[in-house]
C-alpha positions as CSV (number, residue, x, y, z in Angstrom):
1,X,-243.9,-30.1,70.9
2,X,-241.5,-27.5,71.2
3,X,-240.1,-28.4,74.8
4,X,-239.8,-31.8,74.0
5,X,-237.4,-30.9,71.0
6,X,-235.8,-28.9,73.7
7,X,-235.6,-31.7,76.1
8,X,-233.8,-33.6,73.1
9,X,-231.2,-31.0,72.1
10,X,-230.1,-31.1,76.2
11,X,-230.0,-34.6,76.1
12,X,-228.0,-35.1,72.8
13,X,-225.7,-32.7,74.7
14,X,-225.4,-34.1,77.6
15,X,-224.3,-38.1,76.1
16,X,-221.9,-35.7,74.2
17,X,-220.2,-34.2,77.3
18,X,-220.1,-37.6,78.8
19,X,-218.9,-39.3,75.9
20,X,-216.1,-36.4,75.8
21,X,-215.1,-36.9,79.4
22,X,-214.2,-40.6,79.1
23,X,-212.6,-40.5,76.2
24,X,-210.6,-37.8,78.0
25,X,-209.9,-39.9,80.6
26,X,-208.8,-42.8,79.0
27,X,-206.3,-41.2,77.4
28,X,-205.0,-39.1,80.8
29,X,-205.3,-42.8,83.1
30,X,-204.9,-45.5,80.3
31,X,-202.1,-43.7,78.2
32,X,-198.3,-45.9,78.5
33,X,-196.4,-43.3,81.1
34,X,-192.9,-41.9,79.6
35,X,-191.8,-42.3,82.9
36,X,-191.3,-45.8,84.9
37,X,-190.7,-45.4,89.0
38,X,-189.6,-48.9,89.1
39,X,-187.6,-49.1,86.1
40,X,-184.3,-49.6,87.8
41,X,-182.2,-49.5,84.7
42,X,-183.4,-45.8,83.8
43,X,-182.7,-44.8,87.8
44,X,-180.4,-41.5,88.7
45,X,-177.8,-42.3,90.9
46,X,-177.1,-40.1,93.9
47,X,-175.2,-39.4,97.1
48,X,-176.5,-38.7,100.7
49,X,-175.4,-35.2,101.5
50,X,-175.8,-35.4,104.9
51,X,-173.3,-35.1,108.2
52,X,-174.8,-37.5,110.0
53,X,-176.5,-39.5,107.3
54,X,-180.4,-39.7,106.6
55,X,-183.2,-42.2,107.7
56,X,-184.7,-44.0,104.5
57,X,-188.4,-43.9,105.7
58,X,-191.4,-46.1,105.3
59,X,-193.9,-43.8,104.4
60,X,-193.0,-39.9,102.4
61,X,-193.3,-38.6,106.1
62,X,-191.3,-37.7,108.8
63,X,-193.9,-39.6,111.3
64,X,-193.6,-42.7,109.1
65,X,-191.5,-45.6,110.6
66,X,-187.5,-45.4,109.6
67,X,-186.3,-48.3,108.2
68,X,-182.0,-47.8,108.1
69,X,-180.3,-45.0,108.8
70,X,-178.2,-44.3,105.3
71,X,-174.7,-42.6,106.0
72,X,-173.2,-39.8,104.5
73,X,-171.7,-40.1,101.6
74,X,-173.7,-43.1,101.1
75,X,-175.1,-43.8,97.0
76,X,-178.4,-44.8,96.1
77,X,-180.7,-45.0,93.3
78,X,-183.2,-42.6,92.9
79,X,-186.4,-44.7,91.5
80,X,-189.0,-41.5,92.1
81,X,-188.3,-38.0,91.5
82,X,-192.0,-36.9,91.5
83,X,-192.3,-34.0,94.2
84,X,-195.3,-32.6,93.1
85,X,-197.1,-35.1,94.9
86,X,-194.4,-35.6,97.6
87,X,-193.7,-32.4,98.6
88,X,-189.7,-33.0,98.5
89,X,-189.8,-36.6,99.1
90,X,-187.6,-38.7,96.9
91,X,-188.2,-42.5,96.8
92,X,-184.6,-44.0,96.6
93,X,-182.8,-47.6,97.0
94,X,-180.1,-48.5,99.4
95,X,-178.4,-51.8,99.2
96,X,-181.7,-53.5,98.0
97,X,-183.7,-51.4,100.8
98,X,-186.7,-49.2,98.9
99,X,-188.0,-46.0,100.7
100,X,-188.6,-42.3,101.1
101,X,-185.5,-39.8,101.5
102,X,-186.2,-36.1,102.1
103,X,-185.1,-34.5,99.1
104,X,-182.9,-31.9,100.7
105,X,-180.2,-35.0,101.9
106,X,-179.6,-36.0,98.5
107,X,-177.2,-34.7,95.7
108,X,-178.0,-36.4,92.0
109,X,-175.4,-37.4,89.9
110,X,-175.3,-37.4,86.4
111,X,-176.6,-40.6,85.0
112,X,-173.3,-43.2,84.1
């Protein structure tokens, strides 16, 4: 008898932690994000800083496929500014063109 109120007690545990987990992960994965990537209207604008300009890339790498070559002095929106999981990748817009800028080219301006 005792083992099988044992057996209970580790069970009633167990739904717990599971119980606990997704509610945790609901609100991590489910929660509305204070921060929109695509939300053009909240973008940073910025400059290419850059002597001979920067490829705007396909891919956040520098073996992904360049799409334009953006020149110095060149602005564009920055619509990403998440380097944690880029490294320093920045994901940016040039004259309607989206893609991946290393983050080094680009000087932010203040938002106008």
């Amino acid at each position: 008898m005792k083992d099988w109120n044992y057996i209970r007690r580790i069970k009633r545990r167990a739904n717990f932690l599971l119980l606990l987990n997704i509610v945790l992960v609901a609100i991590l994965f489910l929660a509305p994000s204070s921060k929109s990537s695509s939300d053009e209207s909240s973008s940073l604008s910025a400059t290419i800083n850059a002597k001979r300009g920067v490829k705007l890339r396909v891919e956040p790498n520098v073996s992904s496929k360049d799409i334009v070559t953006i020149p110095p002095d060149a602005r564009v929106s920055i619509l990403s500014t998440d380097t944690v999981l880029t490294n320093k990748w920045v994901r940016v817009k040039f004259n309607k063109t989206i893609g991946w800028v290393w983050g080094d080219y680009i000087k932010i301006k203040n938002k106008e």
